[in-house]
ROVEX-65315 format. One record per residue (C-alpha): residue number from 0; residue in three letters; x, y, z. Coordinates in steps of 0.02 Angstrom, whole numbers, always signed. Example, Ala and Ser with C-alpha at 12.3 -4.5 7.8 and 13.67 -1.06 7.14 Angstrom:
! residues 2
(0,'Ala',(+615,-225,+390))
(1,'Ser',(+684,-53,+357))
***
This chain:
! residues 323
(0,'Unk',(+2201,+4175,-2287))
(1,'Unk',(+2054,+4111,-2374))
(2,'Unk',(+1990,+4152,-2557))
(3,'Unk',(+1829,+4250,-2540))
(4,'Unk',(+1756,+4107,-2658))
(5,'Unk',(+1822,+3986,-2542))
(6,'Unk',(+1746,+4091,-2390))
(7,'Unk',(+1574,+4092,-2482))
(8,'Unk',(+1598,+3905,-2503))
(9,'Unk',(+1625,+3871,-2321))
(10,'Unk',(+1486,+3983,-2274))
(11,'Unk',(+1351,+3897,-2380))
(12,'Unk',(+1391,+3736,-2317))
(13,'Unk',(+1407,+3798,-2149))
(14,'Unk',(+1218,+3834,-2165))
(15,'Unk',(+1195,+3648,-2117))
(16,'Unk',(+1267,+3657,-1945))
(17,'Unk',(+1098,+3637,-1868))
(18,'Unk',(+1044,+3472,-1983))
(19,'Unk',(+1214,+3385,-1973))
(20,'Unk',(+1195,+3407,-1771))
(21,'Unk',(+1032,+3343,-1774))
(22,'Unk',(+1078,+3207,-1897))
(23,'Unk',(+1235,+3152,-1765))
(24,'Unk',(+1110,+3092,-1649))
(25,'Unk',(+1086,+2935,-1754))
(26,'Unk',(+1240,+2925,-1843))
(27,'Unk',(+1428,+2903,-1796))
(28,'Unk',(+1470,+3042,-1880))
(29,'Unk',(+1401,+3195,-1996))
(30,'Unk',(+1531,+3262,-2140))
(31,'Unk',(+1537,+3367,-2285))
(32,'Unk',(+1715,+3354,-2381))
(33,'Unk',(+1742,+3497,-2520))
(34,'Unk',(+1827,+3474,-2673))
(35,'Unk',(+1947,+3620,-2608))
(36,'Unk',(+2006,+3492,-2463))
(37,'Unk',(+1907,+3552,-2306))
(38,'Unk',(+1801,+3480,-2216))
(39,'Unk',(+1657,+3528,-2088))
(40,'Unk',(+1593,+3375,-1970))
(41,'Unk',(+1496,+3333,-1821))
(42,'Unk',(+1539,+3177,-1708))
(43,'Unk',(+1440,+3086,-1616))
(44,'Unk',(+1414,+3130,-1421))
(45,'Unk',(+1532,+3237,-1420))
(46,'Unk',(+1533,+3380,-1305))
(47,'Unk',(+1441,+3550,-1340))
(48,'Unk',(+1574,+3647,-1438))
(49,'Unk',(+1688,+3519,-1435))
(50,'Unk',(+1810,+3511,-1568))
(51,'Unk',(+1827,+3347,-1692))
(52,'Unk',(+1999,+3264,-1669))
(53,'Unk',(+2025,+3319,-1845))
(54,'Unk',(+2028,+3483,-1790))
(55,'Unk',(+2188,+3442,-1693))
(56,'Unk',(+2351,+3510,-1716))
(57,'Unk',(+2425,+3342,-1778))
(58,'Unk',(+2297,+3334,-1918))
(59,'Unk',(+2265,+3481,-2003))
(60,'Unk',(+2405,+3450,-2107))
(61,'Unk',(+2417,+3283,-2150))
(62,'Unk',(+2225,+3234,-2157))
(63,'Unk',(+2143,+3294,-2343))
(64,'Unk',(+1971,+3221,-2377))
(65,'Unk',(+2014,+3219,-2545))
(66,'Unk',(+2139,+3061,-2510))
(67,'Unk',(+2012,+2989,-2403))
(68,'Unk',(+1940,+2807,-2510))
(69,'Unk',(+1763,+2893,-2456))
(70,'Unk',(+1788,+3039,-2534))
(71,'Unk',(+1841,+2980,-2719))
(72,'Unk',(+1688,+2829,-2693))
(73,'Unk',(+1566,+2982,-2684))
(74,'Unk',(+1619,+3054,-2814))
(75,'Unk',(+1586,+2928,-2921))
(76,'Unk',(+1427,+2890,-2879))
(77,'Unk',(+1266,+2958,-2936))
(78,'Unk',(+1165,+2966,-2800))
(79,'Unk',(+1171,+2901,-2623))
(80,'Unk',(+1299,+2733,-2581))
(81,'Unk',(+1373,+2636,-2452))
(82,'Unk',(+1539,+2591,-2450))
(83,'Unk',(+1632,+2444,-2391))
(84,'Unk',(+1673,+2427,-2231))
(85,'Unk',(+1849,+2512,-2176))
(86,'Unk',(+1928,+2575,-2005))
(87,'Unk',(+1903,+2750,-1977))
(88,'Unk',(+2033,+2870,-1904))
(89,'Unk',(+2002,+2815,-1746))
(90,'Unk',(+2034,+2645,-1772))
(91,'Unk',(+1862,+2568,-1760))
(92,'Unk',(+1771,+2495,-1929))
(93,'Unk',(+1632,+2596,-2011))
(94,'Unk',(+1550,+2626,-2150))
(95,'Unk',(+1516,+2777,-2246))
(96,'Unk',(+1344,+2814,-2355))
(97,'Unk',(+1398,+2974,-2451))
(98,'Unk',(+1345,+3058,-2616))
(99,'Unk',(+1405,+3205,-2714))
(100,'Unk',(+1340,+3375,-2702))
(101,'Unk',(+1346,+3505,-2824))
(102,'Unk',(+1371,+3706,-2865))
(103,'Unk',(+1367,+3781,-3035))
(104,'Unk',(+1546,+3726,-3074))
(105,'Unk',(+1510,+3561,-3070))
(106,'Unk',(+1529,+3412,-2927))
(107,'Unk',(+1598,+3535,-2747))
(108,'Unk',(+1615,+3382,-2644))
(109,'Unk',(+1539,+3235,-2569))
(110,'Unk',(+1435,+3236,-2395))
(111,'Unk',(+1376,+3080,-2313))
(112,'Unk',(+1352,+3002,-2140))
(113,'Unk',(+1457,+2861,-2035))
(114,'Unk',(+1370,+2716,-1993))
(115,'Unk',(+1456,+2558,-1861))
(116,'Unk',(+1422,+2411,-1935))
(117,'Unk',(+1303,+2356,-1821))
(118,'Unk',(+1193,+2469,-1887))
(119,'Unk',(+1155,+2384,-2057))
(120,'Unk',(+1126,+2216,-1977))
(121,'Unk',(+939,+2177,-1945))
(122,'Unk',(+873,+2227,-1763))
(123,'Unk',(+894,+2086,-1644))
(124,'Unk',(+748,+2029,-1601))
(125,'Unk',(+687,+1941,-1432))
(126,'Unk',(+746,+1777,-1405))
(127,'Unk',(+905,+1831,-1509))
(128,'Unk',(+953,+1844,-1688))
(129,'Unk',(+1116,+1776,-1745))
(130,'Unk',(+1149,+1847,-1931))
(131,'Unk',(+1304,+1913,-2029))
(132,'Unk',(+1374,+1998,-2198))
(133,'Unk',(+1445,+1931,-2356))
(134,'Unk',(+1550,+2028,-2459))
(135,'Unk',(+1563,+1989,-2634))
(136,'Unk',(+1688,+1871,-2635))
(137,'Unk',(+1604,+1780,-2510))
(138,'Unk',(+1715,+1872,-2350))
(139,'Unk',(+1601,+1872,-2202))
(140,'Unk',(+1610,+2078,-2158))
(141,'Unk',(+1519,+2088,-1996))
(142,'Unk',(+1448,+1978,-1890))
(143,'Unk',(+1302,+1987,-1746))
(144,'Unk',(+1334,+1779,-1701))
(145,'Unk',(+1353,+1707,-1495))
(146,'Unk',(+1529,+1681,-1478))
(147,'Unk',(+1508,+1485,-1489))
(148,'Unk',(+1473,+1520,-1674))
(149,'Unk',(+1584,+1648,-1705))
(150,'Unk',(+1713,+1509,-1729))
(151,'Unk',(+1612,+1427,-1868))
(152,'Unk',(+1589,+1604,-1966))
(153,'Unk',(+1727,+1703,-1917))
(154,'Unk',(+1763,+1858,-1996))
(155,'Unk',(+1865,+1867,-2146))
(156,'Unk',(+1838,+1692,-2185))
(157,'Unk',(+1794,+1652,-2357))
(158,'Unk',(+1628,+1555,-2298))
(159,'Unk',(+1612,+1469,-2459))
(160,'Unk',(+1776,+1367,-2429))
(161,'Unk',(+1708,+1322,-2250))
(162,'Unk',(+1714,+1137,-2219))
(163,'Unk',(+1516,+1145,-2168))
(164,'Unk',(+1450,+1076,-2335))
(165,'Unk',(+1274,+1164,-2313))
(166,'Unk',(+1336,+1324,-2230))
(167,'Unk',(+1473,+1334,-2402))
(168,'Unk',(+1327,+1285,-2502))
(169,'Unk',(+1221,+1438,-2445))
(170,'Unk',(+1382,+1565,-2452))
(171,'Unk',(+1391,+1528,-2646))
(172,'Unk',(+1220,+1559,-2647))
(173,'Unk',(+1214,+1728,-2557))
(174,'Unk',(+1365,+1801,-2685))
(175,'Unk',(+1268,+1760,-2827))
(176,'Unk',(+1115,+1877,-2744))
(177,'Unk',(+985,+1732,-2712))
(178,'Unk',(+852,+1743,-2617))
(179,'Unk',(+810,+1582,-2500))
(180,'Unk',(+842,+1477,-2346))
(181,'Unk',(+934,+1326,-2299))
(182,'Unk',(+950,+1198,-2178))
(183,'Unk',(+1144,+1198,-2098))
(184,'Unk',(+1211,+1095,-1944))
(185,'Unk',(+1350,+1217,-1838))
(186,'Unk',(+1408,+1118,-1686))
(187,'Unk',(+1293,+987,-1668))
(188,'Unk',(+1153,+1088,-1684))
(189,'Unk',(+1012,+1110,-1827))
(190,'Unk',(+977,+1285,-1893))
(191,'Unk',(+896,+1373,-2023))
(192,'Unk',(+982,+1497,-2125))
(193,'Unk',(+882,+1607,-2250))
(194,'Unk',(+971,+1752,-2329))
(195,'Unk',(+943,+1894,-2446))
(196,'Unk',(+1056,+2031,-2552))
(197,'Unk',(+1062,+2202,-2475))
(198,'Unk',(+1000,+2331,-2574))
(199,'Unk',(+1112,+2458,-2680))
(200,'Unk',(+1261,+2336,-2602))
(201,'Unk',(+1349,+2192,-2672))
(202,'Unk',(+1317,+2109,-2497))
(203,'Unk',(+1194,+1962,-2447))
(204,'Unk',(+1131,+1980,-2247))
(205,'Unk',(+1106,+1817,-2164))
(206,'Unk',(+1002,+1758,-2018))
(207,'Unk',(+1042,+1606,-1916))
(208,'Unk',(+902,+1528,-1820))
(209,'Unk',(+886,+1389,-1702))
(210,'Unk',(+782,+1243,-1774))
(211,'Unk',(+705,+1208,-1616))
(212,'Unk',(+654,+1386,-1598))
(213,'Unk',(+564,+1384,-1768))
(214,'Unk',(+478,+1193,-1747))
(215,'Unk',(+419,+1267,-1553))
(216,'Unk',(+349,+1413,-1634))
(217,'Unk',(+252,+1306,-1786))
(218,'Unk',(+189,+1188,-1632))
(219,'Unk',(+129,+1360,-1550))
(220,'Unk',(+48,+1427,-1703))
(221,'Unk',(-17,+1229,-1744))
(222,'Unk',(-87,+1224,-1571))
(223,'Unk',(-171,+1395,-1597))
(224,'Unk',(-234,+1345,-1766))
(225,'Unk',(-302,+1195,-1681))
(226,'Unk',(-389,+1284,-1559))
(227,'Unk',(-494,+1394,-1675))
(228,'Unk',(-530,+1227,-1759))
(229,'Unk',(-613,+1177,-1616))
(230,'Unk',(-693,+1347,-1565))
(231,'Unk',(-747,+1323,-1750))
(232,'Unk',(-826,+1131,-1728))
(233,'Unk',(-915,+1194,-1570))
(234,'Unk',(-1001,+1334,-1675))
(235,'Unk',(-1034,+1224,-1821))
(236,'Unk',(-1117,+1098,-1675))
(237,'Unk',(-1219,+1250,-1596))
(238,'Unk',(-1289,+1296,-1772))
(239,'Unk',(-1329,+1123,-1813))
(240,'Unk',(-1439,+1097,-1647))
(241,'Unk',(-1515,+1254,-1682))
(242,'Unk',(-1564,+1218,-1853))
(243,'Unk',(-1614,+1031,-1805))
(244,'Unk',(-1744,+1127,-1655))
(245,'Unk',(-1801,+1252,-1797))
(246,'Unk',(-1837,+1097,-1922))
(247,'Unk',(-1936,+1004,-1777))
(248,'Unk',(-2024,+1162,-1715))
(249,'Unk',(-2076,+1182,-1912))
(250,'Unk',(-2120,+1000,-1929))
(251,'Unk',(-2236,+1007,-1777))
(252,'Unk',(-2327,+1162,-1827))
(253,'Unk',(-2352,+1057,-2018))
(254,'Unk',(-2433,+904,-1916))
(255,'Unk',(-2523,+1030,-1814))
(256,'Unk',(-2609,+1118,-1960))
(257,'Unk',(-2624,+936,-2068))
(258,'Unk',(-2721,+871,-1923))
(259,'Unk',(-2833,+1019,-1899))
(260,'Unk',(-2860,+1011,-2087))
(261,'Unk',(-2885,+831,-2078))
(262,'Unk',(-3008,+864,-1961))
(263,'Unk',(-3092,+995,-2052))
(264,'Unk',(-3100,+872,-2207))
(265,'Unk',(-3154,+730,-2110))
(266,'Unk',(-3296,+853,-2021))
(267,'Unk',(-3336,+935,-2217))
(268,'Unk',(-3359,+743,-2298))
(269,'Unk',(-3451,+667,-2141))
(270,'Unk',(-3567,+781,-2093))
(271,'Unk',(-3678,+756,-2231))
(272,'Unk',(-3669,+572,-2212))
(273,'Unk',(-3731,+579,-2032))
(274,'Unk',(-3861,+686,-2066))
(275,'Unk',(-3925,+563,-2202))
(276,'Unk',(-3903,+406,-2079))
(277,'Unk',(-4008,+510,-1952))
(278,'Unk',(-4125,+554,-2073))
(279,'Unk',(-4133,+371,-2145))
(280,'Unk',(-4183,+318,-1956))
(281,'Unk',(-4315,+433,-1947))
(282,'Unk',(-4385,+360,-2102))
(283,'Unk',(-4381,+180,-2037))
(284,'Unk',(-4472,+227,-1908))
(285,'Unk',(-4615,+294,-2033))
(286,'Unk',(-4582,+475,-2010))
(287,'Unk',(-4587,+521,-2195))
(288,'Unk',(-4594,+706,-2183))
(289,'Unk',(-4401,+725,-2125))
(290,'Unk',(-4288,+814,-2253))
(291,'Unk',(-4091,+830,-2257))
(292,'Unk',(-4022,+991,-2292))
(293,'Unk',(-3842,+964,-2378))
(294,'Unk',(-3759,+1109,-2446))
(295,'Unk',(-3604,+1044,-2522))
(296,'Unk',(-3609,+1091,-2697))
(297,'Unk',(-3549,+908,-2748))
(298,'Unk',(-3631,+728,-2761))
(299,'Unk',(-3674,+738,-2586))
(300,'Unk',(-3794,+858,-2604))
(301,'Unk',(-3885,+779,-2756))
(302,'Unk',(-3895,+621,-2641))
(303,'Unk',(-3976,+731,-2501))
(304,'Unk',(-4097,+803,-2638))
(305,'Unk',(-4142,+634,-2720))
(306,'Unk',(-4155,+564,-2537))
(307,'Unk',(-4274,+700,-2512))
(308,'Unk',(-4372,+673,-2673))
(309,'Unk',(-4401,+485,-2619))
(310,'Unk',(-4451,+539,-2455))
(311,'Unk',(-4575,+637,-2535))
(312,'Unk',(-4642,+517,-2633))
(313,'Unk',(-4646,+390,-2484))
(314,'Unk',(-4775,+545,-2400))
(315,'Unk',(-4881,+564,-2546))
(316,'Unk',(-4894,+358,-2561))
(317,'Unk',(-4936,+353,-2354))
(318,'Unk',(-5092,+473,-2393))
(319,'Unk',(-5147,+406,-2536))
(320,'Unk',(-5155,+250,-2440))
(321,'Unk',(-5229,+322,-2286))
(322,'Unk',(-5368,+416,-2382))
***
């Protein structure tokens, strides 16, 4: 039978039934392993109330958690951690991200997730992503390649011995953590490889893609870019007729009002002038009694008045004459 502190134990952790199901929709699997040896897990799509094949007969005695390399990585960890990749009980590779969890005694056990892979590789993407996993000794882990490459980075393989200069190049690169991208040839074919460390993990995720893929979409985007350049130059155009119209429109109005002022000037200065010619006449013809009335306010108008003062005089003579 089971120790009533034992009993509690299972009960509390039991409590998570309903998160660990929820969580086994994502994940391979959903575990919690105590320090007492049990464990309580969820698998995923399995039936409802199905048991876990660790439930069998054949297991219960042979499988402890607390042998299990997942277990004693949890519990030296601090917080949450993946571990390297290793085949599962039933045969296919996983990996585990686990972390301890605690009572008031101390560390109780470790509970974590199951994850394939796959599912730490970037998403593929449309048109395809080829990409992969170094380990830190430069072991490719897991790959996501065609099978044509597969051949050049197969698992396993130490990729920094690989006879591809650029493609060893960019393996010693990825161990030591870099950051970057490189230029690699794999069967006759140019392609880019940039890469980057993993976070928390002492792997480096790499991307593989087609050089013709990348050059077709910088002629897309140049073409685009080109595009709005010219959209651009059309504006530019548009604003510089419009501006040119508004200049001409402004000049014309200018010449418009100059003239009319010129006019006005012209009509202001000569005026006066005609009226003393016409006056003049009128005095050639012996009419002395014709006056000019200039109201300027400048030299004009003293002519007009001395003009007038002779006239006078030229009256006053013509009487004095006459009488």
């Amino acid at each position: 039978g089971l120790s009533p502190e034992l009993e509690r134990e299972i009960r509390a952790v039991s409590n998570l039934a309903t998160t660990m199901v929820s969580l086994s929709h994502y994940y391979k699997c959903v575990f919690v392993g105590s320090r007492h040896g049990y464990m309580i897990r969820v698998d995923e799509g399995g039936e409802p109330g199905a048991l876990s094949h660790l439930s069998m007969e054949r297991w219960q005695k042979t499988y402890d958690v607390r042998d299990r390399a997942w277990y004693q990585w949890g519990l030296k960890q601090q917080s949450v951690a993946f571990s390297d990749v290793y085949e599962g009980t039933d045969g296919i590779p996983i990996i585990s991200c686990v972390m301890p969890y605690y009572d008031e005694e101390g560390v109780a056990g470790v509970l974590g997730v199951d994850c394939e892979p796959g599912n730490v590789l970037p998403i593929e993407q449309e048109g395809g992503l080829s990409c992969f996993v170094l380990g830190k000794e430069g072991e490719v882990l897991l790959s996501h390649l065609p099978q044509e490459l597969s051949s050049e980075i197969p698992e396993g393989q130490d990729l920094r011995e690989s006879p591809i200069t650029s493609l060893a190049f960019a393996a010693r690169r990825m161990v030591q953590g870099s950051v970057g991208y490189r230029k690699v040839r794999l069967l006759d074919e140019e392609y880019y490889l940039s890469y980057a460390p993993s976070p928390k993990l002492s792997w480096s995720v790499g991307t593989l893609v087609q050089k013709k893929k990348v050059t077709k979409a910088a002629g897309a985007a140049q073409d685009r870019m080109l595009g709005q350049m010219d959209e651009l130059r059309s504006s530019f155009q548009r604003l510089f007729v419009a501006l040119l119209l508004a200049v001409l429109a402004v000049l014309l109005v200018a010449v418009v009002l100059v003239s009319y002022g010129s006019a006005r000037a012209s009509d202001f200065f000569c005026r006066p002038l005609r009226k003393l010619m016409a006056a003049a006449g009128e005095i050639s013809r012996g009419n002395f009694s014709c006056k000019v009335d200039v109201k300027t306010g400048d030299e004009l108008e003293q002519l007009a008045a001395s003009f007038n003062g002779m006239t006078d005089e030229l009256e006053r003579y013509e009487k004095e004459i006459a009488s």
